[in-house]
C-alpha positions as CSV (number, residue, x, y, z in Angstrom):
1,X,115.2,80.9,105.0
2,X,116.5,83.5,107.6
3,X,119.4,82.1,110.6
4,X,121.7,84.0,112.4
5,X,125.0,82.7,112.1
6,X,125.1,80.5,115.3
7,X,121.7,78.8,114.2
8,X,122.6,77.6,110.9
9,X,124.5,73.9,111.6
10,X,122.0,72.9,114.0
11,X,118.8,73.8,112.0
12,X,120.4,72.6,108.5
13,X,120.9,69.0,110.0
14,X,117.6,68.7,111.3
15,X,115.5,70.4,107.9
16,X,118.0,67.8,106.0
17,X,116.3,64.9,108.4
18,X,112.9,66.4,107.8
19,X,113.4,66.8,104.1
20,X,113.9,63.1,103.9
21,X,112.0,61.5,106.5
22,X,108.9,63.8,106.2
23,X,108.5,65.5,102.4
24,X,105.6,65.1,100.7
25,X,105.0,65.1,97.4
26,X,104.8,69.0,96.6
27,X,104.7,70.8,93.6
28,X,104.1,74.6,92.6
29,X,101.1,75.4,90.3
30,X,100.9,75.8,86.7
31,X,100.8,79.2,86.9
32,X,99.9,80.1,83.2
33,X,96.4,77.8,83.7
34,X,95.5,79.6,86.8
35,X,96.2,83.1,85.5
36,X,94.3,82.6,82.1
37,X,91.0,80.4,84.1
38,X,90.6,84.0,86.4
39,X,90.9,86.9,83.9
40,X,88.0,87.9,83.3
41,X,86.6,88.6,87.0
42,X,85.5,92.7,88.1
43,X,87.5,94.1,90.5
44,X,85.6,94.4,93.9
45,X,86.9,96.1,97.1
46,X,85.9,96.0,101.2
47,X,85.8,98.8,103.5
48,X,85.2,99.1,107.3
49,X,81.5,98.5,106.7
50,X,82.0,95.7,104.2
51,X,81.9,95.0,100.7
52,X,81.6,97.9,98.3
53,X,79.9,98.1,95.2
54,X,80.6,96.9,91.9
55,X,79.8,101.0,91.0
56,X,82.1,102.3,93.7
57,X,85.0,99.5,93.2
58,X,85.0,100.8,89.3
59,X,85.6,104.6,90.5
60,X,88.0,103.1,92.9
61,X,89.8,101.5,90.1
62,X,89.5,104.6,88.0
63,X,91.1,106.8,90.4
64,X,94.5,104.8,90.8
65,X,94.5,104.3,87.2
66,X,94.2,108.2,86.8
67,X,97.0,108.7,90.1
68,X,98.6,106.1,88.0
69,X,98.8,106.3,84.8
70,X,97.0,103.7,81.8
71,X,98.3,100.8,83.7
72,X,96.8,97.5,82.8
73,X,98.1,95.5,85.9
74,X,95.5,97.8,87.8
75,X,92.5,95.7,86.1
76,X,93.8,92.5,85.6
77,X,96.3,92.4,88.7
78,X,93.8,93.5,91.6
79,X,91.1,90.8,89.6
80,X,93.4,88.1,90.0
81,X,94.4,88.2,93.5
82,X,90.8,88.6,94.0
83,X,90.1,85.0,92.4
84,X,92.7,83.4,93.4
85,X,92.7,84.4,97.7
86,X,90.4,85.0,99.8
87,X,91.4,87.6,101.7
88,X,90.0,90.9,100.2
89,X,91.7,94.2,99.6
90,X,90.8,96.6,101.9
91,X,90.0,100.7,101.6
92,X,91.2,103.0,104.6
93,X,94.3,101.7,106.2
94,X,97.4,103.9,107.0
95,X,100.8,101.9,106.2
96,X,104.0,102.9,107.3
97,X,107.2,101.6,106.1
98,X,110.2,100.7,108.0
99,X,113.1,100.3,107.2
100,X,115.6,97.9,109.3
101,X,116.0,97.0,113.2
102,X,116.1,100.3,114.8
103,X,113.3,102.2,113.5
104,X,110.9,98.8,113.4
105,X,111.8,97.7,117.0
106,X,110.9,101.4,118.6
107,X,107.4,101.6,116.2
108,X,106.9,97.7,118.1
109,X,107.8,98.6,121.5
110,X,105.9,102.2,121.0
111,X,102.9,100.3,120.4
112,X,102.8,97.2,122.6
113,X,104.0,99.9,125.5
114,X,100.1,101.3,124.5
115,X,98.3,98.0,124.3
116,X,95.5,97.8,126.1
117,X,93.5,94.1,125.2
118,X,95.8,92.1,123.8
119,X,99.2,91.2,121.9
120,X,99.6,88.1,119.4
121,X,102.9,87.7,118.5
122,X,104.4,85.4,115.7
123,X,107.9,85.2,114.7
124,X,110.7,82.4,113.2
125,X,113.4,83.2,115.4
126,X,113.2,84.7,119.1
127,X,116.6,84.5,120.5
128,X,117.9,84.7,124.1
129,X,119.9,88.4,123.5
130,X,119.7,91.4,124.3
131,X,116.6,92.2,122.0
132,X,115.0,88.7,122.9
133,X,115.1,90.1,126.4
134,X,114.1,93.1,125.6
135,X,111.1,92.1,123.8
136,X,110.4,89.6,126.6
137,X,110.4,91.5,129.3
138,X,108.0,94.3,128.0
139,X,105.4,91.2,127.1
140,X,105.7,90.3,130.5
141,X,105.0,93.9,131.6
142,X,102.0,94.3,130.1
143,X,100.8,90.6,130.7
144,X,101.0,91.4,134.5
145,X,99.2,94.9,133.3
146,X,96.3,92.5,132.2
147,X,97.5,92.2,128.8
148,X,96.8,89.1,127.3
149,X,100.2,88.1,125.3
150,X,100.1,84.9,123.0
151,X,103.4,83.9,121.1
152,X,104.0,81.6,118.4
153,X,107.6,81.2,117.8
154,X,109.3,78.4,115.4
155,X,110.7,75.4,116.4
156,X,113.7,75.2,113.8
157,X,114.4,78.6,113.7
158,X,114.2,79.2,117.3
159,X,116.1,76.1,118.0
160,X,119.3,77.3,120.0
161,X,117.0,79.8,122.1
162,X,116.9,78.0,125.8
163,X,113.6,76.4,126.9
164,X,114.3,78.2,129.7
165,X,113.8,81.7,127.8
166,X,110.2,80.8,126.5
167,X,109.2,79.2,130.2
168,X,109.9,82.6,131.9
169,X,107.2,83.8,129.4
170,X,105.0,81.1,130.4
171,X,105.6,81.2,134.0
172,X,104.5,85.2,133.6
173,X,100.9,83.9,132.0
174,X,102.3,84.4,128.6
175,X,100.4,82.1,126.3
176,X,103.4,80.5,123.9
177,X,102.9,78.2,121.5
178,X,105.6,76.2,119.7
179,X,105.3,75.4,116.1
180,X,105.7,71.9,115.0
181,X,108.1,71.2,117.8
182,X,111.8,69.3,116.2
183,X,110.9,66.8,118.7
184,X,108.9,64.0,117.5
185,X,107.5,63.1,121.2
186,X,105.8,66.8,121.2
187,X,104.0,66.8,118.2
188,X,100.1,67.8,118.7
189,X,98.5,64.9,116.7
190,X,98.3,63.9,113.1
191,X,101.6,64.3,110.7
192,X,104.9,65.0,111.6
193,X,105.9,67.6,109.4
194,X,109.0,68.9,110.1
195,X,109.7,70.6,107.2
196,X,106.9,73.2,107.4
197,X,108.3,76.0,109.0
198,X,106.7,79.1,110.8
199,X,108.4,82.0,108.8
200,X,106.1,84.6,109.6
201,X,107.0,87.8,111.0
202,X,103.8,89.2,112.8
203,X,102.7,91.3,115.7
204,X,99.5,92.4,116.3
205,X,98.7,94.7,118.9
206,X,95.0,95.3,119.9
207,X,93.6,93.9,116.4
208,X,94.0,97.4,115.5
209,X,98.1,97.7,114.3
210,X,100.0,94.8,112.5
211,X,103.8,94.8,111.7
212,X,105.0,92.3,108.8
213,X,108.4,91.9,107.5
214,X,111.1,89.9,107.4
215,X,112.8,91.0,110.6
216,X,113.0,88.5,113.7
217,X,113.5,89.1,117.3
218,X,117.6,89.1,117.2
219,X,120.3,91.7,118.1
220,X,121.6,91.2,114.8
221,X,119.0,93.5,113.5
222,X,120.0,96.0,116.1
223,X,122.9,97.9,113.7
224,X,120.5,98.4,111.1
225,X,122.4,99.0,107.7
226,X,123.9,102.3,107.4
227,X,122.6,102.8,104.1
228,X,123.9,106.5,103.4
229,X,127.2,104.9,104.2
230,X,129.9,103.8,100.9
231,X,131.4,100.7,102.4
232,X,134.5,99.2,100.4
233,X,132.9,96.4,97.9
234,X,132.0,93.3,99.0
235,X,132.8,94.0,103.0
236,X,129.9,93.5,105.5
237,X,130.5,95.5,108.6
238,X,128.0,93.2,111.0
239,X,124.7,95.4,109.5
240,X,121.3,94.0,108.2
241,X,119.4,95.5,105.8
242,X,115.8,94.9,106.4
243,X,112.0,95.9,106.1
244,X,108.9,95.9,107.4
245,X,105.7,97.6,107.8
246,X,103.3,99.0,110.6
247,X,99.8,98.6,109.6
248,X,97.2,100.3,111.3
249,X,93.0,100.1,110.2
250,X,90.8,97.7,109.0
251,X,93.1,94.8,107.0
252,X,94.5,94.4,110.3
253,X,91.6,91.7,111.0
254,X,93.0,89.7,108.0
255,X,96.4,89.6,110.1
256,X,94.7,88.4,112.9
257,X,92.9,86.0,111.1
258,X,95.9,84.2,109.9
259,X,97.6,84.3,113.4
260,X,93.9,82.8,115.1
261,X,94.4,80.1,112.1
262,X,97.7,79.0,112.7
263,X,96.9,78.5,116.7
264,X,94.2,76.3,116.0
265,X,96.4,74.5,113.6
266,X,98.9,73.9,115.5
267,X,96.3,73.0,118.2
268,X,96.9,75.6,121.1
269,X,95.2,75.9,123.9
270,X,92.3,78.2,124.1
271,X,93.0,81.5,124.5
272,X,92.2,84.2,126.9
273,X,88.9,85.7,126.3
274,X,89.7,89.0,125.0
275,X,88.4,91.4,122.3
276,X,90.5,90.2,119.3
277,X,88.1,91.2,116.7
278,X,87.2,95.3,117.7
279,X,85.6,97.3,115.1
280,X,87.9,98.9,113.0
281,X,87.6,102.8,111.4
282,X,89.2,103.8,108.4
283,X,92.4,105.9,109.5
284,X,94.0,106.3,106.2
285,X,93.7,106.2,102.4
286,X,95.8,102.7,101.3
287,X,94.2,99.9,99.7
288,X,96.0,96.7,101.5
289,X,95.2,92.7,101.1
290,X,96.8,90.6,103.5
291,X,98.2,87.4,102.1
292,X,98.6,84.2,103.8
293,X,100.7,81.5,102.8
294,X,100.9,77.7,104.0
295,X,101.3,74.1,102.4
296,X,97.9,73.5,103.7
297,X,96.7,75.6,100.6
298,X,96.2,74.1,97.4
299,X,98.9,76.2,96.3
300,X,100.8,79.1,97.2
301,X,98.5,82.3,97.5
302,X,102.0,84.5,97.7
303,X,103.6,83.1,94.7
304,X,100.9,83.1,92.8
305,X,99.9,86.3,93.6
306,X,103.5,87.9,92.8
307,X,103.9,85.8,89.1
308,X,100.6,87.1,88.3
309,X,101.7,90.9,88.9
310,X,105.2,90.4,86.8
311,X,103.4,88.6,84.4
312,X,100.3,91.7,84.0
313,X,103.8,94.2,84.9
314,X,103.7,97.1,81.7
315,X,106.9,99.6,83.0
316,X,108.7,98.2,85.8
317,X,109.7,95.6,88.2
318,X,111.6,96.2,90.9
319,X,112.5,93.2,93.5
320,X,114.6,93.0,96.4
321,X,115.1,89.9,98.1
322,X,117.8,88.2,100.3
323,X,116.8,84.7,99.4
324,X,116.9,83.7,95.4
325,X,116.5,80.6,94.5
326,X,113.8,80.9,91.0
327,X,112.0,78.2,89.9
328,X,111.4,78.2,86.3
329,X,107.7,79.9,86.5
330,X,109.0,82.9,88.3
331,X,112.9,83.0,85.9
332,X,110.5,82.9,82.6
333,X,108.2,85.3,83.8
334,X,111.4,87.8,84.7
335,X,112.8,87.2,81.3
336,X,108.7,87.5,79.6
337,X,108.8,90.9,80.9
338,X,112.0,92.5,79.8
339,X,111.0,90.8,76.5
340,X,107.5,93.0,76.6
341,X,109.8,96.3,77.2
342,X,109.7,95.9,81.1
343,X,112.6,97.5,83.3
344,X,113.1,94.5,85.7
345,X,115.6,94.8,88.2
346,X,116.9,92.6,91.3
347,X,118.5,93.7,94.6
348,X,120.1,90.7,95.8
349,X,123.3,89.8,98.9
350,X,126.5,90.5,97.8
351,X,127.3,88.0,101.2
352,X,124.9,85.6,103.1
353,X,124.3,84.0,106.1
354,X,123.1,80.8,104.0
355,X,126.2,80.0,101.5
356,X,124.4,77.2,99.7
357,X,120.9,79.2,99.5
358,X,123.8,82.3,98.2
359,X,126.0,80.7,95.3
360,X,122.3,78.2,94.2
361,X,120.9,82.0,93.1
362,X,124.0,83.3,91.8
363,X,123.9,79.9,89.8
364,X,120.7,81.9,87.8
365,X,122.7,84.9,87.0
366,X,123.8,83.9,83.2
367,X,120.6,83.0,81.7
368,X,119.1,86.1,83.5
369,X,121.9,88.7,82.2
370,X,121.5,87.1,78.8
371,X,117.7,87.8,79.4
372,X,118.1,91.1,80.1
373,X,117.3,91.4,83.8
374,X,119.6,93.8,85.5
375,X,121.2,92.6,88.5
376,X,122.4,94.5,91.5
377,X,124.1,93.4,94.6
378,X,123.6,95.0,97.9
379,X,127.2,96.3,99.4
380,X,128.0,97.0,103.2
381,X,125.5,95.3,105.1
382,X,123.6,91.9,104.7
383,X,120.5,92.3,102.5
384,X,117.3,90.0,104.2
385,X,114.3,92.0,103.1
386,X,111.6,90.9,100.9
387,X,110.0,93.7,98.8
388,X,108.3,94.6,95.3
389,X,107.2,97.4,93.3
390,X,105.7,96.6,90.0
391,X,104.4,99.8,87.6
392,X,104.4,102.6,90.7
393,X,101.0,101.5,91.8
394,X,101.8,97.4,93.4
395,X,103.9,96.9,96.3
396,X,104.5,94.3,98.8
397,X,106.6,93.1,101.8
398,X,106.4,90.6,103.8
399,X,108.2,87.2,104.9
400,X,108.5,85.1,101.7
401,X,111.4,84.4,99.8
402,X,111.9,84.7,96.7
403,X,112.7,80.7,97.2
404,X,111.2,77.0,96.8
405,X,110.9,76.3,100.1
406,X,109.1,79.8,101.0
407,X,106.7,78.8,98.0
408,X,105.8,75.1,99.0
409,X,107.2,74.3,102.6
410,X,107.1,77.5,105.0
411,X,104.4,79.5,106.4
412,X,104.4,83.1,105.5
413,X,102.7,86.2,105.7
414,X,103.0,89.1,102.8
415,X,101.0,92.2,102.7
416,X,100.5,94.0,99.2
417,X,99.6,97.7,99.0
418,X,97.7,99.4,96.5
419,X,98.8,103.4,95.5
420,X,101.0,105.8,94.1
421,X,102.1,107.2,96.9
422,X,103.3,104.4,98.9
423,X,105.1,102.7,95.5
424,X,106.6,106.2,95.4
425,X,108.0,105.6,98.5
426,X,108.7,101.8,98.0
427,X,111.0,103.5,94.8
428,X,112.9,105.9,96.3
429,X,113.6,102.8,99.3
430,X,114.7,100.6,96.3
431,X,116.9,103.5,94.7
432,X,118.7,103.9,97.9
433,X,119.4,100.4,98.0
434,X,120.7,100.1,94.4
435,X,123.1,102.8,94.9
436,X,124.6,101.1,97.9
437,X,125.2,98.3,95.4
438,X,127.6,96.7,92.6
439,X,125.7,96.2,89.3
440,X,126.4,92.7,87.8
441,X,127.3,92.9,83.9
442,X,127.4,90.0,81.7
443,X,131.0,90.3,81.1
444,X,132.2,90.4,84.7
445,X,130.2,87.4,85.6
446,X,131.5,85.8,83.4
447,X,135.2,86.0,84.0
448,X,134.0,85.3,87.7
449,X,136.4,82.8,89.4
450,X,136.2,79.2,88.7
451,X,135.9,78.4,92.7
452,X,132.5,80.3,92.3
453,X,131.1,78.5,89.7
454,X,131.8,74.9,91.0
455,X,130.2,76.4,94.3
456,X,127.1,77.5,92.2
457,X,127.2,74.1,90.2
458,X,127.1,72.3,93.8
459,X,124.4,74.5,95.6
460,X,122.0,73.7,92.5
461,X,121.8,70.3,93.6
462,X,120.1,71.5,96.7
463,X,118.3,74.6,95.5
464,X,114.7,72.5,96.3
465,X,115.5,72.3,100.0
466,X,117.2,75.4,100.4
C-alpha cells in the first residue's frame, strides 16, 4: 500500500488497530477450481452499440491472434475474465500510456481544464502540497464554472491532509466524500471496517476520458524518475517511478460505474444531476475491460484475473510492481510458468517507502531464483507502478499490488488492454525500466548480509497485513 514518507507511522498504527479490532475472516480463492469450472466459455466482445456477435467476436479473436501470433492465452485468457467479471471488454477505445508524475498530471489538468458536465475524482492520498493545491484549486475553478466535481479520497491514506484542505473543496460546492472515515463516530451505518481501504486511482472527466494508475495527488510524484539517467546502485535521488493511463471511448462507462458504486456504498449524498452516462463513439482501435476490485466481491476479480493470464501465459511474463508480497497461488503460478518454457521476469524497488512491505518480498527471492524467475531491481528512483505484459498481446495497469492486502482488503481499480501494439509499447516501457536496474542472481542473494535476512525473516510475520 502506497504512503509518502510523512504518512507512514500514523496510518500503520491505525491499519494495525483495524487489523485486529475489525478483520474478518478473509481468504483468497482456490484459483485452480475457478480457472478449470470456466474454460470452456466463447469469447464474446461489446462495442458502443452493445454486444457483438458470437460471428464477429470470433473474427475479432482471429485477428489479434493473426497480429499476434498462435497464442493460446488469446482464447482461453479473454474467456476467463469473461466468466469470472462482469465487466465486458470493450472494442473502440484509444489508450494512452503515461509514464510518471509530470506527463500524467499535465494529460489530467489538460483535460479537467476542458470539462464541461462533470468531474468524479477518486484517489488514496490527496495531500495538502503544492500538487494537492494545484489539483484543488483547478476543481474549484471549474465547479464555480458549473462543473459538477465529486471527490472520494481515503480516510487512512489521506490521514495527515488537514480537514481544513478538503472543507475549502466543500465550501466551493465540491461534493467530497470520505471513505470509511478512521473515526469510529463518522462511520455511515452498518460495519466498521477500517481495514478496507480506498486504493483506487481514478478520474473521470465527462464520462468520456478515465485516468487509472497507481499515482496519487502528491508532490512526490512531481520529479518523475529520470529514467534515461544511470544513477550509482542502490541511491534514490527523491524520484518516483510510476504509471498510469488516459482512457478515452466507450469502457470509460465501466470506470464510472465503479466510481457511482463506491458512492452509494459508502452512502454519499445524492449527487448533482448531471449527464454522467453520455453516449460514447468509438475513437480508437483497443480492446479494454475495466476491472473492479473490493472485499465486497466473493473474491478478487483483479487477482483472479491476473493468475489466470500467468497461468494461460505461452512466451512471456513481464511484471512490475512496487508492492510484493506473493501468496502461494500467484509464487506457484510464477514458478508453473518458467517450468512450461515461459520468460517470466519481475521489476521490483531496490528501496521503499514501506520497509516491512520491502524486505517481506525480498523474503520470496530464493525459492523464486531457484525457480527460475529472473529478478530485477529498479535503481535511481522509487519504483510504485503496477503493470503487466503477458505474450505481447495482455496488458494491464492499474492500482493493485501485487500484495495480500490489495487482493482481499483494499479497493482497487485495474484496467487490462487487449493488442499488439499497446503490449508493444507496454515492452519497450518495461525494457527501459530493466536497464535502469540491478539483476538479482542466485549467488549474490545469497551471500546477501545477515542483517537482511533477519529483516526478511521478521517482515514475513506480517506479510498478511502488509
Amino acid at each position: 500500500m502506497p504512503h509518502s514518507s510523512n504518512q507512514q507511522p500514523l496510518a500503520v498504527a491505525v491499519l494495525l488497530f483495524g487489523v485486529f479490532g475489525t478483520t474478518a475472516c478473509a481468504s483468497l480463492p482456490d484459483t485452480q477450481a475457478i480457472l478449470a469450472r470456466h474454460n470452456a466459455q466463447a469469447a464474446q466482445f461489446e462495442s458502443a452499440r452493445g454486444p457483438v456477435s458470437k460471428e464477429k467476436s470470433a473474427a475479432i479473436v482471429r485477428e489479434l491472434k493473426r497480429k499476434s501470433g498462435d497464442i493460446d492465452i488469446l482464447d482461453k485468457q479473454i474467456a476467463l475474465e469473461q466468466a469470472i467479471t462482469d465487466s465486458p471488454l470493450v472494442l473502440g477505445n484509444q489508450v494512452t500510456l503515461l509514464q510518471d508524475g509530470p506527463a500524467t498530471y499535465a494529460a489530467m489538468f489538460a483535460a479537467i481544464s476542458s470539462a464541461q458536465d462533470h468531474i468524479n475524482m477518486e484517489s488514496y492520498i490527496i495531500e495538502d502540497d503544492a500538487m494537492g493545491q494545484a489539483f484543488a484549486q483547478v476543481l474549484i475553478k471549474k465547479q464555480r464554472e458549473g462543473v459538477q466535481v465529486n471527490l472520494i479520497y481515503d480516510s487512512v491514506g489521506s490521514l495527515n491532509t488537514p480537514r481544513l484542505f478538503f472543507d475549502e473543496l466543500a465550501a466551493a460546492g465540491v461534493a467530497v466524500l470520505e471513505f470509511n472515515p478512521v473515526n469510529p463516530l463518522a462511520s455511515r451505518g452498518g460495519a466498521w471496517l477500517l481495514n478496507n481501504r480506498d486504493h483506487r486511482k481514478l478520474l473521470i472527466v465527462d464520462g468520456r476520458t478515465a485516468f487509472i494508475g497507481g499515482i496519487n495527488i502528491s508532490s512526490v510524484y512531481s520529479s518523475g524518475s529520470i529514467i534515461h539517467r544511470s544513477p550509482q546502485p542502490g541511491v534514490g535521488n527523491g524520484a518516483w517511478r510510476d504509471t498510469d493511463l488516459q482512457i478515452d471511448g466507450p469502457v470509460v462507462a465501466e470506470f464510472q460505474k465503479l466510481f457511482m458504486q463506491t458512492w452509494d456504498k459508502q452512502r454519499g449524498k445524492t449527487l448533482m444531476p448531471k449527464n454522467y452516462t453520455p453516449a460514447l463513439a468509438p475513437v480508437g482501435r483497443d480492446i479494454v475491460r475495466a476491472i473492479g476490485g473490493s472485499p465486497d466481491d466473493p473474491y478478487s476479480m483483479v487477482y483472479l484475473t491476473l493468475i489466470s493470464a500467468i497461468s494461460n501465459a505461452e512466451k512471456q511474463i513481464y511484471l512490475t510492481n512496487a508492492y510484493f508480497v506473493p501468496d502461494p497461488q500467484l509464487m506457484q503460478a510464477l514458478i508453473d510458468a518458467v517450468a512450461r518454457g515461459v520468460d517470466v521476469r519481475l521489476i521490483l524497488p531496490s528501496y521503499s517507502d514501506s520497509a516491512l512491505v520491502f524486505h517481506a518480498g525480498r523474503a520470496q527471492y530464493t525459492r523464486l531464483l531457484a525457480g527460475g524467475v529472473k529478478i530485477f531491481e529498479r535503481q535511481g528512483a522509487l519504483l510504485h507502478a503496477k503493470t503487466a505484459m503477458i505474450d505481447g498481446v495482455w496488458s494491464t495497469v492499474g492500482s493493485s499490488n501485487l500484495d495480500w492486502r490489495s487482493f482481499m482488503d483494499n479497493d482497487e481499480v485495474n484496467a487490462v488492454v487487449l493488442g499488439r501494439e499497446f503490449a508493444l509499447q507496454m515492452a519497450s516501457m518495461f525494457a527501459i525500466d530493466q536497464a535502469a536496474s540491478i539483476p538479482i542472481t542466485p549467488q549474490a542473494w545469497a551471500e546477501r548480509p545477515l542483517q537482511f535476512k533477519l529483516k526478511e525473516w521478521l517482515a514475513r510475520v506480517w506479510e498478511r497485513w502488509l
